[in-house]
N, C-alpha and C positions, 0 to 999 in steps of 0.2 A: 739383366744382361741378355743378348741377341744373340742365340743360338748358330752359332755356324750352319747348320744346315736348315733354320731358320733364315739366316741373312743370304745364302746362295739363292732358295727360292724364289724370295721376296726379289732377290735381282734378276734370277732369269722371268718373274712373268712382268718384270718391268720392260725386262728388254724386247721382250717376245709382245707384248704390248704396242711395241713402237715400232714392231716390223710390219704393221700393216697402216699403211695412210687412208684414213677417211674419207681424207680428201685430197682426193688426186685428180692431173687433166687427161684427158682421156688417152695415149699414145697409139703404136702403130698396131697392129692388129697382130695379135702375138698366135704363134701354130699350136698355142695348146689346146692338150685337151678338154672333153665340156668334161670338171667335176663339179663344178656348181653352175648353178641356174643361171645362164648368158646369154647374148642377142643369139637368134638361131644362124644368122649369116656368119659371126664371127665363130660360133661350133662347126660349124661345117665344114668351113675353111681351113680351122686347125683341125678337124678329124680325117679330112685326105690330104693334109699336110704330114701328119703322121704317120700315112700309110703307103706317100711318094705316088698320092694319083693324080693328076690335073682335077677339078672342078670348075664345069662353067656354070653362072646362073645369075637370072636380072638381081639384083640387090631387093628390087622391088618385093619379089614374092617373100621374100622372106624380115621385110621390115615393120616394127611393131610384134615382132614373134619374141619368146623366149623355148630357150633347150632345155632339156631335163638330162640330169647327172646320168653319167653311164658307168656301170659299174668293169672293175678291173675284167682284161680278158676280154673283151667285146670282140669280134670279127668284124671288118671292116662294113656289108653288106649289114649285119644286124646293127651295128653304130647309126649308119644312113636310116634305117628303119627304126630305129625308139628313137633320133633326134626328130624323123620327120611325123609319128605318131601324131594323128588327128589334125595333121594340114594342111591336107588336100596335097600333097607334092609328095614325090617319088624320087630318086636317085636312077636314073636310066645309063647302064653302062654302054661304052660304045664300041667298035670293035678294034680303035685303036687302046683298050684297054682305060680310057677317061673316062669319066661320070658328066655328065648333064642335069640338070633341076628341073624336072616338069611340072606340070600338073597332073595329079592321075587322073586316070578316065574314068570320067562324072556321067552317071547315071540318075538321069533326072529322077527325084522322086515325085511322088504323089500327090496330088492335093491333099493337104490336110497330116501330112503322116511328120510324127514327130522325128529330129534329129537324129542320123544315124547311132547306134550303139556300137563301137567296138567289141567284137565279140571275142576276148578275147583275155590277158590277167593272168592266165595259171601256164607263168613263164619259167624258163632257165635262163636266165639274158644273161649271156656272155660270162657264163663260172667255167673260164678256162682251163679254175682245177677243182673243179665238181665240189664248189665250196658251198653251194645249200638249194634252196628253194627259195624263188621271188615271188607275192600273188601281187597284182597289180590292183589297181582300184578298179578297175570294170570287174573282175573277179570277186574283189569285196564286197561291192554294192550288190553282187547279184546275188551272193550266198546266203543262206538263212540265217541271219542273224545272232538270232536267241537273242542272249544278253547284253550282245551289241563290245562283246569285251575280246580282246588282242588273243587269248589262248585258245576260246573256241574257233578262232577263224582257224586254225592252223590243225584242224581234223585230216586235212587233204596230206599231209605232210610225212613220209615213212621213216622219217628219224623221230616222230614224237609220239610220247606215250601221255596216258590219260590218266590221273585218279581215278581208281576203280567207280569211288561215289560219287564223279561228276555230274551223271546223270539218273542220282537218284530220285525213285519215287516218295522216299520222307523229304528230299530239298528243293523240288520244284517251283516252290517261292522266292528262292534263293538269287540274288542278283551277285555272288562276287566272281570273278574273274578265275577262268578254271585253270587248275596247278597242270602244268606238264613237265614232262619228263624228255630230256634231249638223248640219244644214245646210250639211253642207261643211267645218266648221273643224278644227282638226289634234284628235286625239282626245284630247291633253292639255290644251286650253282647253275644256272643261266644269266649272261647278262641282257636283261633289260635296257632298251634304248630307246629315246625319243629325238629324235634330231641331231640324233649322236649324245645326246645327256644321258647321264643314266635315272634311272625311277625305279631303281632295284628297294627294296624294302630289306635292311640289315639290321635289323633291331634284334624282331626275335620271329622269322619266316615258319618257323618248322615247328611251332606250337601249335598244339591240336585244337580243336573246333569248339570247345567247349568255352562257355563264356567264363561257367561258376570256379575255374582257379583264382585261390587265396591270393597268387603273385602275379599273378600274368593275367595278358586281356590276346586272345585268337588273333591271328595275323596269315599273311600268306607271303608271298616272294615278289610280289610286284605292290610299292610303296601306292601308287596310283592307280586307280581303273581306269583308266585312260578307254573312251567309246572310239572305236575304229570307221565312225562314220567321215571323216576327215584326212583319214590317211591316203596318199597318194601310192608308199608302197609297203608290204607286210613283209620282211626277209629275212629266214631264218640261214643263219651260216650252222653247220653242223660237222663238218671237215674242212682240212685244208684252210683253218679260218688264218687271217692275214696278222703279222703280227701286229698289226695299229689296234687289235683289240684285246684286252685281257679282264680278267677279275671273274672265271666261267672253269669250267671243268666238264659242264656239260653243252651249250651253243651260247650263240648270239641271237635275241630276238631285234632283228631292227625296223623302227617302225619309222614311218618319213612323213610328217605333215605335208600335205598340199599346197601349192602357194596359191595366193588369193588370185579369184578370178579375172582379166583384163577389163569385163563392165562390172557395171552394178548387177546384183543378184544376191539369192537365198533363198531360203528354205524354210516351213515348217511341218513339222509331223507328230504324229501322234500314233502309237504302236501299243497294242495292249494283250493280253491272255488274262487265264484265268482259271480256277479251278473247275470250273462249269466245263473248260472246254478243255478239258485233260483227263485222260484214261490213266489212271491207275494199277498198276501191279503189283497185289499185296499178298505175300503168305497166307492163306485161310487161318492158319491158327492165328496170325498177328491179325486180324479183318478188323474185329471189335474195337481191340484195345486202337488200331491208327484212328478206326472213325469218330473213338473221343480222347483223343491225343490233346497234351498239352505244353508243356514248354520244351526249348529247345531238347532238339534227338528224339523225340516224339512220331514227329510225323507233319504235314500241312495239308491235312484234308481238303483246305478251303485256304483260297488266296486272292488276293486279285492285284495284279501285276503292271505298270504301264512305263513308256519312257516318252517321254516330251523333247524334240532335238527344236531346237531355232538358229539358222545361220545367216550370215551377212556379210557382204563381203563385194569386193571392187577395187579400182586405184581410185582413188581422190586426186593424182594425180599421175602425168604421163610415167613416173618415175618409181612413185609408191602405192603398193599396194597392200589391204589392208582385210585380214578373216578374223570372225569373231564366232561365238558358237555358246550358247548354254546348253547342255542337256542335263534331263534329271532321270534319274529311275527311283524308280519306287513300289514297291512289293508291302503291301497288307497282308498279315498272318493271323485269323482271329482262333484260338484254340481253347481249351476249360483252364480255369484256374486250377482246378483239382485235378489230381493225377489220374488216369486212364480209366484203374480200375477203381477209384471214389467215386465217377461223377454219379454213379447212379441213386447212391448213398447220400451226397453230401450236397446236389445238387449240379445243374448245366450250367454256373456262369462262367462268362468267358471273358478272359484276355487277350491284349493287342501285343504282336510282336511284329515289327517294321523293319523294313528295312531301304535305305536309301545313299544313293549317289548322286550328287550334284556337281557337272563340272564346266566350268565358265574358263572359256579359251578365249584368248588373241594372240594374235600373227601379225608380224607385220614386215614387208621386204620393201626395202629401200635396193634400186638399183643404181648406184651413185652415178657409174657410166657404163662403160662396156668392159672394165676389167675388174672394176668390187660390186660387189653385191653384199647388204648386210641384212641380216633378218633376228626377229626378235620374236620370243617366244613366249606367255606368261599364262600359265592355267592355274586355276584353283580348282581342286578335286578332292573334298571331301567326304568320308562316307559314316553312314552314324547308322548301326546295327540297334534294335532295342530287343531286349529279351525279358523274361520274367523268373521266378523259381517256383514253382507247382504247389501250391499248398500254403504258399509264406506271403504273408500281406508286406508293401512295402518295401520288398526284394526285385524292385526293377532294375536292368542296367544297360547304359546305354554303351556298346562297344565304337570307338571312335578310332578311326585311321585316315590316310590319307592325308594332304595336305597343299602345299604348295610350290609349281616348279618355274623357276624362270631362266631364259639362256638367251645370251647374245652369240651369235655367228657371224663372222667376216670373211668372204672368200675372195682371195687378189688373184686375180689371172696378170702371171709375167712375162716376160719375156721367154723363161724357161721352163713357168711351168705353174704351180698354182700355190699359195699360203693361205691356209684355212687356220682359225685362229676362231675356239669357243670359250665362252664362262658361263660359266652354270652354277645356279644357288636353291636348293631346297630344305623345305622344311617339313618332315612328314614328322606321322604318331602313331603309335598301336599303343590304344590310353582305354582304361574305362570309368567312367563314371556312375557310382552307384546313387541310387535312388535317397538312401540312405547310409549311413558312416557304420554303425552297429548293427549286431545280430542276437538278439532276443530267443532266449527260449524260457517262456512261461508254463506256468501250470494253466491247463485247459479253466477260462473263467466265463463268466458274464460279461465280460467287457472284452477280453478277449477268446472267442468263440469260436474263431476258424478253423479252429487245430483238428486233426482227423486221427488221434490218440490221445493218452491224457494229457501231452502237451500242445501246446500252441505256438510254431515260430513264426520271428518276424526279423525283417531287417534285411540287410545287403555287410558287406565285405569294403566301404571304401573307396575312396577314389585312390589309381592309380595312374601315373603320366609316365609314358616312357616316348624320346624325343630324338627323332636323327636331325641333323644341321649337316649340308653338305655345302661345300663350297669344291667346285673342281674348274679347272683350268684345261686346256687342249689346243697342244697348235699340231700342225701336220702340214710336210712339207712334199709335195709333187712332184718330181721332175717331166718334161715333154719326153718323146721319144730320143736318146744319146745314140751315135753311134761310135763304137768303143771294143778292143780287142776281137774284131769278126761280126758282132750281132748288136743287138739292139737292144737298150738297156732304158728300164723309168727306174728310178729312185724312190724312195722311200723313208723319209725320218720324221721322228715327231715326238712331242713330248707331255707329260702327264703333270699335273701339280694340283693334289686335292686333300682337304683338309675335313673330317668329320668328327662330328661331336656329337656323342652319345650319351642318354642322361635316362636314371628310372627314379621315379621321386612317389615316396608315396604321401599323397598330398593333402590327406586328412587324418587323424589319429581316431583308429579302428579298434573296438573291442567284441569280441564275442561272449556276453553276459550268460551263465547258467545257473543255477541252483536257488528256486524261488525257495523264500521264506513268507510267514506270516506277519501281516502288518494291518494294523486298522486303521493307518495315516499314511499319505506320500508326503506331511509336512515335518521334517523334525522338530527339534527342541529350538533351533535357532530361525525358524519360520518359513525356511528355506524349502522350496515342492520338489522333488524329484518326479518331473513330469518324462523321464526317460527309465529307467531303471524301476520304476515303481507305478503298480496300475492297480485303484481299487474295482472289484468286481468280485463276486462272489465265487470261490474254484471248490471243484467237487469234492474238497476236502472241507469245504464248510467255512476258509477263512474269508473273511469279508474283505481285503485285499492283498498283494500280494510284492515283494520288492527281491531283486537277483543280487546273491550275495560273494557268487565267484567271477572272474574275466581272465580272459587271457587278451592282454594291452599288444595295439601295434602300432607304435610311433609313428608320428611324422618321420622322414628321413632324405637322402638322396644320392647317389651313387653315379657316378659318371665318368668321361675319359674322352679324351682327345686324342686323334689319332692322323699322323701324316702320312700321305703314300705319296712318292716318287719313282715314275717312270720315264723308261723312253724307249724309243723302239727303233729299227733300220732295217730294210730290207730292200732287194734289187732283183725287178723284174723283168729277166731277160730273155730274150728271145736271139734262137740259132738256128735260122730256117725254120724247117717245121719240129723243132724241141723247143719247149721254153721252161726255164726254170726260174725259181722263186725263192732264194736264201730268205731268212729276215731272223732274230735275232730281236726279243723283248727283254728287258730289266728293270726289274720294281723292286722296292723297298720299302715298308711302313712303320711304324712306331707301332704298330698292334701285338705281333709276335718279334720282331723284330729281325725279320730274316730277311736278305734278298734271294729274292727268284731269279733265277735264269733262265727262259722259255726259248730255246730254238724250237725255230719251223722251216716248214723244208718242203715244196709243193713243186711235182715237174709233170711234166706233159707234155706229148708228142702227136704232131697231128698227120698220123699214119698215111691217109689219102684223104681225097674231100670228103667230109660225111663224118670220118671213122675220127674216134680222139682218143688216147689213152693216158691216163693221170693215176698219179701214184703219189704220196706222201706218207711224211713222218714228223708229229708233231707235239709239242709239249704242253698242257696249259695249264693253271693253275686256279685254285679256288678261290671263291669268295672266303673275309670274314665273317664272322656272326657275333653281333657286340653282347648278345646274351649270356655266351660261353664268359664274357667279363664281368656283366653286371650283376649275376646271379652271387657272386662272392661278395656276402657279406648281406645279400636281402633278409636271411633267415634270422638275423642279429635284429630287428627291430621288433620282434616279438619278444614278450616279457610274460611269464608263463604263473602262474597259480595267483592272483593278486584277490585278496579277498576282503571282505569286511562284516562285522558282526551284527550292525543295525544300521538304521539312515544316521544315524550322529557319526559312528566312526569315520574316518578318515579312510580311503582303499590302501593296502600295504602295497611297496612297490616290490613285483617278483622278480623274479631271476630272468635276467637276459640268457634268452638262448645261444645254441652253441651255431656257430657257423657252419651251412650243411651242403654247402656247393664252395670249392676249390679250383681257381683257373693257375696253368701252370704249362699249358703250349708252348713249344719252342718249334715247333714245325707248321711249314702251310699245304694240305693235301693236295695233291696233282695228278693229272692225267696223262698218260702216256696213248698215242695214238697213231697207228698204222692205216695208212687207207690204199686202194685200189681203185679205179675205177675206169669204165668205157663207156662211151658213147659215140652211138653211132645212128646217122642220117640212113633210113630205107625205107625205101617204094612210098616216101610223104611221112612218116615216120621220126621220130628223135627219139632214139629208146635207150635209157641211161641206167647203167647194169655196176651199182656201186657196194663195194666191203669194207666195214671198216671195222679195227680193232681199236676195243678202249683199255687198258690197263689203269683201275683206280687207285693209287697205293694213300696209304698218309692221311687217310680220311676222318675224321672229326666223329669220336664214340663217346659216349659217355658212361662212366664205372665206379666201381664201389673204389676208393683209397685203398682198402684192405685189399683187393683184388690183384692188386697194381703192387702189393706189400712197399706202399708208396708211407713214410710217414714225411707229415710234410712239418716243417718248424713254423708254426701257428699253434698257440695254446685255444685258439677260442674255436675250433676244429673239432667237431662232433667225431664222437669214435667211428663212425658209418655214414662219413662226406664221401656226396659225389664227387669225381672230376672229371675233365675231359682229356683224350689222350688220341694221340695218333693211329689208334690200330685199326683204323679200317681198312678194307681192299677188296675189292670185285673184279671181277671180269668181265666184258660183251662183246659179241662179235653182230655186228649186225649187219645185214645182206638184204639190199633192195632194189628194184627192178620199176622205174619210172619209163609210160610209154606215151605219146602225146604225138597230135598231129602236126605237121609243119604249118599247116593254112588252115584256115576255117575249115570246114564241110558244108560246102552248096548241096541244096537240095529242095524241090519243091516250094520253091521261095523263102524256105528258112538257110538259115546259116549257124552252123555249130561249133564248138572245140569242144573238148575232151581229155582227160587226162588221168590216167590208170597209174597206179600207184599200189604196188607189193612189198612188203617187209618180211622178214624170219628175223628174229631176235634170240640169240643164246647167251643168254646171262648164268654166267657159272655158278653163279655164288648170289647168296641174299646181303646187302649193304643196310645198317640197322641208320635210320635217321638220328642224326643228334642228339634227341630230347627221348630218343627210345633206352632203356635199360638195356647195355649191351655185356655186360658181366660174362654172358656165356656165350656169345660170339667171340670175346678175349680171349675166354677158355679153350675155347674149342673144343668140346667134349665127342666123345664118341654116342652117337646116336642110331636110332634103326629108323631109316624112314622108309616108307615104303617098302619092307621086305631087306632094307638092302642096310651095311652099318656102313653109314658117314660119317665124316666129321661135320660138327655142328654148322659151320660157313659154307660150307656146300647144300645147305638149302636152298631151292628155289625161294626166289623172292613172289611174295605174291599181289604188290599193288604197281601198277607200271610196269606191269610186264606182261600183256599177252605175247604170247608167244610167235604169233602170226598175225597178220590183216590183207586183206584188200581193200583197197579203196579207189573210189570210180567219180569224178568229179566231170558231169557233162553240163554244157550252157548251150542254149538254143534262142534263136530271135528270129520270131516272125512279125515281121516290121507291119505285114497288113493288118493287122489288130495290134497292132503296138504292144507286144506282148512277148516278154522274156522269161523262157524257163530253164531254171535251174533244179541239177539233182545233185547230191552227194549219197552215196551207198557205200554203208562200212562194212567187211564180211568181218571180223573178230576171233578171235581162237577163244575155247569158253574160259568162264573163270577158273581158277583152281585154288579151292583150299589147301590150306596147311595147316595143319592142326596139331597140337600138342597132347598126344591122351592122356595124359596123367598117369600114365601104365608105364613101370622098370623091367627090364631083361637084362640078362648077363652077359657081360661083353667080355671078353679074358679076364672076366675076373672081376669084375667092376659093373656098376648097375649103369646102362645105359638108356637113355628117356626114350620112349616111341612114340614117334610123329607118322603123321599118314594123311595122303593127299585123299581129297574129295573134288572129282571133275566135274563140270557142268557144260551144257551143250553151247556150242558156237554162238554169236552174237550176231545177227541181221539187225542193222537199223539205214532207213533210205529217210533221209530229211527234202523236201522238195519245196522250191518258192515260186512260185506265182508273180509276175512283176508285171504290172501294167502300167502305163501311162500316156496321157493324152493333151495334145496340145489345145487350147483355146482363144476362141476368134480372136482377131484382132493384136495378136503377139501379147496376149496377157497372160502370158507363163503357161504352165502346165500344172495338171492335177495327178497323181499317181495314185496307185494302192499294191501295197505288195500281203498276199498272202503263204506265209507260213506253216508250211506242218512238219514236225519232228516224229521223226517213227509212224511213218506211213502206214507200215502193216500192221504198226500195233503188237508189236513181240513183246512178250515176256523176256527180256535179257536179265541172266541173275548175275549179278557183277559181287558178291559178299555171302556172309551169314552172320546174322546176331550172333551176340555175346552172351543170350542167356543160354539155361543147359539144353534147349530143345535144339538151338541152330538151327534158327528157322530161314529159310532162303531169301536174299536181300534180292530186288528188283529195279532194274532200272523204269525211269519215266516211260510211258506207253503214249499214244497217239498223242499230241497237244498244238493246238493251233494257234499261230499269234495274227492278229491285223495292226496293218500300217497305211492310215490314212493322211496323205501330203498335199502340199501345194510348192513348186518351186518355180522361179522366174528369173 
């Protein structure tokens, strides 16, 4: 039978389906706005249609053009300026107050000098209520790349924060996509977006780095590494975000493919590093052990690193046009099979650990006429980690994520206003694959001789699959400019319908063999060889060979769950003179916990005089799920514990299923409470934006002992000392930042510049424990001495994602007569600070309290600078480019950590490292 709130959905995306005509004939030219990509004559026309100003201009100039989306809040003057971006035309007002279309004043260039560069990308376009930061694609292309991945670009940004060991010296072979932090919230509550889809990673984000877990294979918070060599624009919302967006507690990442270019054209490159060409900053006491470092957390002495992009791209027709794109990365790690302190003992050979992303895009836009426009989306992005275990033969594993995203978009320009209409279907994985099903521990033999004690391991842990399916839905409705009760009002509705399917299987039947005995056969009585469990070789016990006669068994199995969310959202953006306000009002519901949300938002702004703007809100949002907190109930149940046997003829006895040690039992979904302020204001050339915002985390996702919680849950097969998860988290932040940028380039000396200064203070009250951390004593809350002073346990500083303070300084420069663009970013840093636990009690009214104590370390300098050159060749046969990269120019020592062993030896980020980028594009 057909679920009622099965059969509503299936009918609203039937109908929602039908609200947009594929094919339609073209009508009269309607005053709306440009939110999707339109002829530029019909933007123009509805953007000083909406503003009540005459425009005159030949049709001519603007025909064979298309406009780019303008985001909410635009000012009239900046609308005219990002539609006309790169057109050679201007908006020229005149003094009866009307616009004109020229052409701007052309400056013949040179023989020989390549096409101008906009200099220009590190925007605020039109956040009426200081809803985030935009980088544009000139911005992108010119910045140091690194990994080529969507987190690193966003260093310039004073709402985001970094993992400490982003830019460590043990991971500089490392290719995945670096975690950030929005305003404080955990780095797995951002949403991820691609074209408006999402590519968020809900499986299991906030599992730690290690590959060797018995249950789990390492993951992070973005399902895809998505290369930002394709994006047209990078935009983080951070406040005031609109309610058309939810499923985040900390921002919005939106990222916006490019649409293909009007001729034929593409690209290739080749970008490489290496450990040759990377300075190192290593503890003197750890020097030794990293230079013969061996499987993963070791170290990467030695690497070598490359990414390969190919693009293509054109209309094949007046109508359609059509981007395609592979790129690969790939990082070689070769390290010792034997652990640090063996090699000298046991000898140098060495192992390969890899790492690699491959991802194959296509695009493709259909402009049916001048009111729909449809575009299609389809990448494959997978990525396959290979690692090893030190010591142990046949313990390789390949960590596999990533997968596959594809999305159709329709956008109808109406008469009133605009109906965009997406579907989107993914298939990602955070899966591993081991080398082998079993784990071996032998007596040290002849035959098996690698062991570096008197035993000998071998083997791997099994394959595991764990599988997100997404299917989601999105329409969103526009209205043009209304005028209604005094002022001036756009509308806002839209609606959600998305289906995920989450599965953890483990996909081969896993044993961990132990306790050799003596044997002078691997063939029994029934002639049968035990070519696994049984190895002859002579062991220093003198037997001639040798067979394992305990296991602990791990079934096949498979655990999984289906889960609905419906939303929809309204909001009305009005304008009263110079106030404007922005009601909106979100409602979701899922089948996962089963609650609905309510998120009001609330954004207003007042535009004091010309120049000056003040903006204030208060807003709600709410968290992502995490399907782990589900699947983990009931994983611990496929193990079967002491199963033995007494010779190769016996039969293995079947043991005892274990008890269940993880407990899901949510009835709540964590949220964000959020106050902002903010000013900006235009001076002497100037846009200096002076923004505070408060986050209030309540409700947040911990994990705890059952006993803890004096939860008993009614489950027999419930381990006496099950985890669960439970609503007690909560933090605080306040954070205050001060962005200063110039309104126009900077002419000078035949170069042309921007610039963009960027200040943060962050006050994070309280330390927030991630998900998968043991939070027993943040529930407690105990009485503590940290530093000199007694706290309660949660008023510890948090110590990853939090410096305290930065500066950041993002300048571009283009001197066109050597065809050459340079780019700087310089981070100033507040230093690391440990938090440590001493293992030392004192008396607190009466009661032994733990003492903690901080260890500070000095400020963090790092200036990344890129080098961009290119050059046009004879005869219009494209251009060659080369861009060179250095990361940490000066080569600082920055300590961002300290080991876990008992000396805490000081942890170091990457020092000087240079990448090359050798192209050709036409």
């Amino acid at each position: 039978m057909t679920s009622r709130p099965a059969l509503i959905a299936r009918s609203a995306l039937s109908l929602a389906l039908m609200a947009t005509p594929i094919f339609v004939h073209a009508q009269a030219t309607p005053p709306g706005q440009a939110h999707a990509a339109v002829p530029l004559g019909r933007a123009l026309s509805g953007w000083a249609g909406q503003h009540g100003v005459p425009l005159a201009f030949d049709p001519a100039l603007t025909a064979g053009r298309q406009a780019p989306a303008l985001a909410a809040g635009t000012t009239l003057e900046e609308g005219f300026a990002r539609l006309l971006d790169g057109t050679g035309l201007q908006a020229v007002r005149r003094r009866d107050g009307s616009y004109a279309l020229e052409p701007a004043a052309a400056v013949p260039a040179p023989r020989g000098r390549m096409p101008a560069l906009k200099v220009g990308g590190l925007t605020q376009p039109a956040f009426r209520y200081s809803e985030g930061l935009a980088l544009e694609a000139d911005y992108l292309q010119a910045q140091v790349a690194g990994n080529g991945d969507i987190g690193s670009m966003l260093r310039i940004n004073p709402a985001v924060q970094f993992d400490n060991a982003q830019l460590s010296s043990y991971t500089p072979g490392d290719i995945s996509p670096a975690e950030i932090s929005i305003n404080g919230a955990q780095f797995y509550q951002n949403s991820f977006l691609v074209d408006g889809m999402s590519f968020n990673n809900d499986i299991d984000p906030g599992q730690e780095g290690s590959p060797y877990r018995l249950f789990a294979a390492p993951g992070g918070s973005q399902a895809l590494a998505l290369d930002t060599d394709l994006l047209d624009t990078l935009t983080v919302l951070d406040s005031n975000v609109p309610a058309a967006y939810g499923g985040f507690s900390g921002g919005v990442v939106d990222a916006r493919l490019r649409r293909p270019s009007d001729v034929l054209s593409g690209s290739i490159s080749h970008q490489i590093t290496r450990s040759a060409w990377t300075r190192y900053h290593i503890a003197e006491a750890d020097a030794e052990n990293y230079a013969n470092a061996s499987s993963w957390g070791d170290g990467q002495p030695e690497f070598d690193k490359a990414i390969t992009r190919i693009t293509l791209e054109g209309h094949p027709s007046e109508r359609v046009g059509l981007l395609a794109n592979v790129t690969r990365k790939r990082s070689t790690i070769p390290t010792y099979f034997y652990s640090s302190h063996l090699v000298d003992d046991y000898g140098r050979e060495k192992a390969m650990q890899r790492r690699e992303t491959t991802q194959s895009l296509l695009k493709g836009v259909w402009d049916v006429n001048e009111r729909l426009t449809v575009d299609a989306t389809l990448t494959h992005t997978p990525t396959e980690n290979q690692f090893f275990r030190s010591n142990i033969r046949h313990a390789g594993i390949r960590i596999e994520t990533g997968g596959t995203l594809a999305s159709l978009r329709a956008a109808w320009t109406t008469d009133w206003g605009t109906v965009t209409q997406q579907l989107g279907w993914s298939d990602t994985e955070q899966s591993r694959d081991a080398e082998q099903d079993d784990y071996m521990t032998w007596s040290r033999s002849t035959s098996k001789d690698w062991g570096t004690t008197a035993l000998t391991l071998e083997g791997e842990f099994g394959d595991i699959e764990q599988r997100q399916k997404r299917l989601q839905y999105k329409l969103d409705l526009k209205t043009d400019a209304l005028q209604a009760f005094g002022g001036e009002h756009r509308l806002g509705a839209g609606v959600l319908l998305e289906r995920d399917d989450f599965r953890y299987a483990r996909l081969t039947e896993s044993s961990t063999y132990t306790t050799p005995a003596r044997t002078s056969t691997c063939t029994n009585r029934a002639g049968v060889t035990d070519a696994l469990t049984c190895a002859m070789g002579t062991t220093a016990s003198g037997w001639p060979g040798q067979y394992l006669t305990r296991r602990t068994r791990y079934t096949t199995g498979e655990i999984g769950f289906d889960t609905e969310t419906y939303g929809m959202y309204v909001e009305d953006d009005m304008r009263f003179g110079p106030v404007s306000v922005r009601p909106g009002l979100r409602i979701e519901r899922d089948t996962y916990i089963g609650r609905t949300t309510v998120a009001p938002r609330l954004a207003a702004s007042w535009a004091v005089r010309d120049g000056t703007l003040l903006t204030a809100g208060a807003n709600r949002y709410y968290d992502r799920d995490i399907a782990t907190w589900r699947l983990r109930d009931g994983v611990n149940r496929l193990r079967y514990n002491s199963e033995r046997r007494t010779s190769l003829d016996s039969d293995w006895t079947v043991g005892t299923q274990a008890s269940n040690d993880t407990h899901f039992d949510l009835d709540r979904v964590g949220y964000a409470d959020e106050l902002m302020l903010a000013l900006r204001q235009d001076w002497a050339g100037l846009r200096v934006n002076l923004k505070v915002v408060n986050r209030r985390y309540r409700d947040q996702v911990i994990k705890v002992q059952g006993r803890t919680l004096d939860q008993q849950a009614d489950d027999p097969t419930l381990a006496t000392s099950y985890d669960t998860w439970t609503n007690g988290g909560r933090a605080e932040t306040n954070i205050y930042s001060l962005t200063v940028q110039p309104l126009r380039n900077l002419a000078w000396g035949g170069t042309r510049s921007t610039a963009l200064l960027a200040l943060d203070w962050t006050d994070q009250r309280s330390t927030l424990p991630e998900y998968d951390d043991q939070s027993d004593l943040f529930y407690q809350n105990p009485w503590i001495r940290y530093d000199g002073d007694f706290i309660r346990y949660r008023d510890l500083p948090p110590d990853n994602y939090n410096r305290p303070w930065t500066a950041r300084l993002s300048t571009i420069t283009r001197i066109d007569r050597w065809n050459l663009t340079v780019s700087n970013l310089l981070r100033y840093r507040a230093g690391y600070r440990a938090i440590r636990d001493t293992g030392r009690n004192v008396l607190f009214d009466g009661e032994a309290a733990r003492v903690w104590e901080q260890q500070s370390y000095s400020p963090a300098l790092t200036w990344d600078l890129r080098l961009a050159w290119e050059q046009p060749l004879p005869s219009s046969a494209g251009r060659i480019f080369a861009n060179v990269d250095v990361t940490n120019l000066l080569d600082k020592a920055n300590a961002y950590g300290e080991s876990s062993s008992a000396t805490r030896t000081v942890l170091y980020e990457t020092g000087r490292q240079f990448w090359l980028e050798l192209g050709y594009r036409f």
